[in-house]
Structure formats: structure tokens, C-alpha cells
N, C-alpha and C positions, 0 to 999 in steps of 0.2 A: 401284354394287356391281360390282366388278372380279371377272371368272370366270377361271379357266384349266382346260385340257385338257393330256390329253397323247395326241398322234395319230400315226398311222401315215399318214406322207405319202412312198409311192414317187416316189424321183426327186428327193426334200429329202438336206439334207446334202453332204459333198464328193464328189467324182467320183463322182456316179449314176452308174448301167447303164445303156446305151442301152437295152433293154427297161422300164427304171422310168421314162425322162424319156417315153420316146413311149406311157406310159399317162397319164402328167401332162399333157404335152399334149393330148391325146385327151379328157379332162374340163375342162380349163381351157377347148378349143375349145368344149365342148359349153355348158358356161354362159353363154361367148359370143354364141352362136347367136341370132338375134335373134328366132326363131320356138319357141325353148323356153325365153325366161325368164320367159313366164307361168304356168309350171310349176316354174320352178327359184330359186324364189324365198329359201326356204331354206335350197338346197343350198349356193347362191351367197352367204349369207352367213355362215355355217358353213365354208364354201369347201372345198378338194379333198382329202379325206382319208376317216383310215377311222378312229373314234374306239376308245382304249382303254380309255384315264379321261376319264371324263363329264365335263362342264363343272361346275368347284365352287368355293365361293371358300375364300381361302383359313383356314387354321386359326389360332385368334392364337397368336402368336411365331413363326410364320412368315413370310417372305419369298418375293418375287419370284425375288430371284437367289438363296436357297436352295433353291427347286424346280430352277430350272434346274440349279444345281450339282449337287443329285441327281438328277436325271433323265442327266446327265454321266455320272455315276458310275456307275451303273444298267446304263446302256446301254455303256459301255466294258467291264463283265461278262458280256455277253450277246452270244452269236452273231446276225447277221444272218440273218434267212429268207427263204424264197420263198414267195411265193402262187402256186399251183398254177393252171393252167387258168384266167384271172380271164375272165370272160364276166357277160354281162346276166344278172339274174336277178330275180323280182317276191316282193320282201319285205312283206306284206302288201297297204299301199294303193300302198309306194313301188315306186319303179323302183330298181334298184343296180348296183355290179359286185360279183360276188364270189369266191371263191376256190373254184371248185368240186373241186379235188383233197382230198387229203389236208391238213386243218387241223393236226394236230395241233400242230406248230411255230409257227405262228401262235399257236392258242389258246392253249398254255401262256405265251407271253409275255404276250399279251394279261392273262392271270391274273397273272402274276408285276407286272406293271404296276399292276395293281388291288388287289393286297395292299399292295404296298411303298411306295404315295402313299398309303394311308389318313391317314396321321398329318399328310399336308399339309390335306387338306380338314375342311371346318366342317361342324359338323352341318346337316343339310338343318333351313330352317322351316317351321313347319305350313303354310306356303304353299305354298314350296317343292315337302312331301312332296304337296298335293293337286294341283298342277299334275300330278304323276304318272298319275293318276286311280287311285287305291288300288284303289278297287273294281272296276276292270277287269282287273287282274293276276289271275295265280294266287298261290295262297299262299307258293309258290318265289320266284315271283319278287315278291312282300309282304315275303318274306322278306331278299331280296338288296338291295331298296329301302331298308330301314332297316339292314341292316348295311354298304351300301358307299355310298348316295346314289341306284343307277341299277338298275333291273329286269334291265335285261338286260347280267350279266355270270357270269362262268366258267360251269356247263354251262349258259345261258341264253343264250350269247354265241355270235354268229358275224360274224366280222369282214366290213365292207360299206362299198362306197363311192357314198351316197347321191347318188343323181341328178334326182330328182325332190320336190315337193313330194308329199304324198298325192293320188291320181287318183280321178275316178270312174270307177267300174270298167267303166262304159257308153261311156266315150268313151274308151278305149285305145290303140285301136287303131292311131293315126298315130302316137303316141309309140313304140309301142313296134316300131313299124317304122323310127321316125328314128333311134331308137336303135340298133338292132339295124344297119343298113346306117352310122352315122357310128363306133361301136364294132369294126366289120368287121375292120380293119386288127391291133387288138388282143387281140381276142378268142382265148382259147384259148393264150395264152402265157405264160408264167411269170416273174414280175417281183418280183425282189428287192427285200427292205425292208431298207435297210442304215440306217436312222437314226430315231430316236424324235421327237419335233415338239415343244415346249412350245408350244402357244397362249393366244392372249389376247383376250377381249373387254371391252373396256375401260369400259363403261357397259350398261346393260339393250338390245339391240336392234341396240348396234351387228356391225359385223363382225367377225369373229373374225382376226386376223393371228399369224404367226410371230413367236415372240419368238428363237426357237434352234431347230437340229437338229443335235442331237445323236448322233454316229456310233455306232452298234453293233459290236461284236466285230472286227475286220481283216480274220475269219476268209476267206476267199471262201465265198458261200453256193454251196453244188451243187445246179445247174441241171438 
């Protein structure tokens, strides 16, 4: 059962920003790292991004290279953004980077990405929907689960790029100092998203890889 996504991977696409490649860097290092991939288990195979559309298969009479082609298309209408101030931040149990200025350009793409691939994705299965765990949501997001596949999108949404697998929250504390001093260099700098990502995980488990990025707007984003 073949999935795809569609991500936000700073630093993908043709002539990155040097502030986008040396965040890409900076997380590719960190999954590296030979003393936190007991933690980064799923980040690393999810690998470095910031998801917009959730992992769904696909809809029938749909295509592979008909996503990519609209996702093309999509993205050559759409100006590039900045992520604001991207720093460490503790998303429930995870560790992230996220964009702590001003979302709104982000978010609204992120939305516009979520409306406009509906017609590629397959309805979720009763499987599918319970892997969710229904009855831990709110009814919002109960809500966003069965009309787009993924709880957390448009006002539920805040774009993140997943570092950690979930932590107990008793034993923290070295992570989130590894973190904090290997992120140092990047933190607090604003790094342009000039390209959309189509991924692929090609069987249940395995890794997710680029199929395409796809360039956004020519616009120069204003830093």
C-alpha cells in the first residue's frame, strides 16, 4: 500500500538559500548523530521536513505523476515563504523546530495544499480512521479527521519539523540540551520555503524518499 505526502522541505528544489540548505543540514546532522537515533527513530524515517498533506494513498484514477504534475502546477501559482524565527520548540511529547514568528504565510499555504489535494487521496479505512485514536481528539479535530484524513490541519495546524520520536517527559533533559546547543547555529533565523516536496513511502514501514520538488512562485521571498 503505496502513501504519498506533500512536504515542506527547506533547502529542496533548485538554488536553495543558503539559510534554507544550512537548516537542512543541521537536521540531516542531527539524525545522524549516533547518540540520538534512539530517539529519532521516526523522524528519520519520515526524514526532514515539515508535513502539509498527511501521508494518504492514493484516490482511484489517480496517478503518481498526476500528483506530481499538480503539485507543479499548484506550486508555480504560489509565492515562496519564510519561516520566521525557526527555534526548538516541545510539541506535546515531541521535540521540533518551528516557526515562531508570524505564521500566517505559512499557514495559509499549508491550507491551500490541503483543500487542493483532496481529490488525490482515498478515503481513510476503519483502520486507518482508528490508528487516529478518535477518541482522543476533540470534536474539531473528529471533525478535520474525517473531512481531510488528518486531525491536525487548517486552524488545528501549526507547521513543525519533527525531531524526536515521543519523550518521557522525566528523562528530558539531555535531549533537550543536545538539541538546543547542536540547533545553536540556526536558531532564530528565517529560512525560506521556495519548493513543495511530493513524497513517497513505497510499502507499510518503509522510508519515505522524494519523488519531486517542485518550485514555488520566482517571487524572492522578503526576508
Amino acid at each position: 500500500m503505496t502513501r504519498y505526502a506533500v512536504y515542506a522541505v527547506p533547502g529542496a528544489g533548485p538554488n536553495p538559500p543558503a539559510d534554507a540548505m544550512n537548516l537542512r543540514d543541521a537536521v540531516e546532522r542531527w539524525f545522524a548523530r549516533r547518540g540520538a537515533r534512539a530517539v529519532t527513530v521516526d523522524p528519520r524515517r519520515y526524514g526532514y521536513h515539515a508535513t502539509l498533506k498527511a501521508p494518504f494513498r492514493l484516490a482511484e484514477g489517480t496517478t503518481e505523476d498526476d500528483l506530481v504534475q499538480a503539485v507543479g502546477a499548484f506550486a508555480a501559482a504560489r509565492d515562496a515563504v519564510v519561516l520566521r524565527h525557526v527555534a526548538p520548540a516541545v510539541i506535546g511529547r515531541f521535540r521540533a523546530l518551528v516557526s515562531a514568528g508570524d505564521p500566517h504565510d505559512a499557514n495559509a499555504l499549508a491550507a491551500d495544499v490541503v483543500r487542493h489535494f483532496e481529490p488525490f487521496r482515498a478515503p481513510l479505512t476503519d483502520a486507518e480512521r482508528e490508528r487516529r485514536r478518535p477518541e482522543r481528539l476533540s470534536d474539531r479535530q473528529r471533525e478535520l479527521l474525517d473531512a481531510y484524513g488528518y486531525p491536525y490541519v487548517l486552524d488545528e495546524f501549526r507547521l513543525h519539523i519533527t525531531l524526536t520520536d515521543a519523550l518521557d517527559p522525566a528523562g528530558c533533559d539531555a535531549i533537550d540540551e543536545a538539541i538546543a546547543l547542536h540547533f545553536g547555529e540556526v536558531t532564530g533565523t528565517d529560512v525560506p520555503l521556495t519548493a513543495l516536496t511530493v513524497a513517497v513511502e513505497p510499502a507499510p514501514g518503509e522510508p519515505f524518499h522524494h519523488l519531486a520538488s517542485l518550485p514555488l512562485r520566482t517571487k524572492e521571498p522578503t526576508a
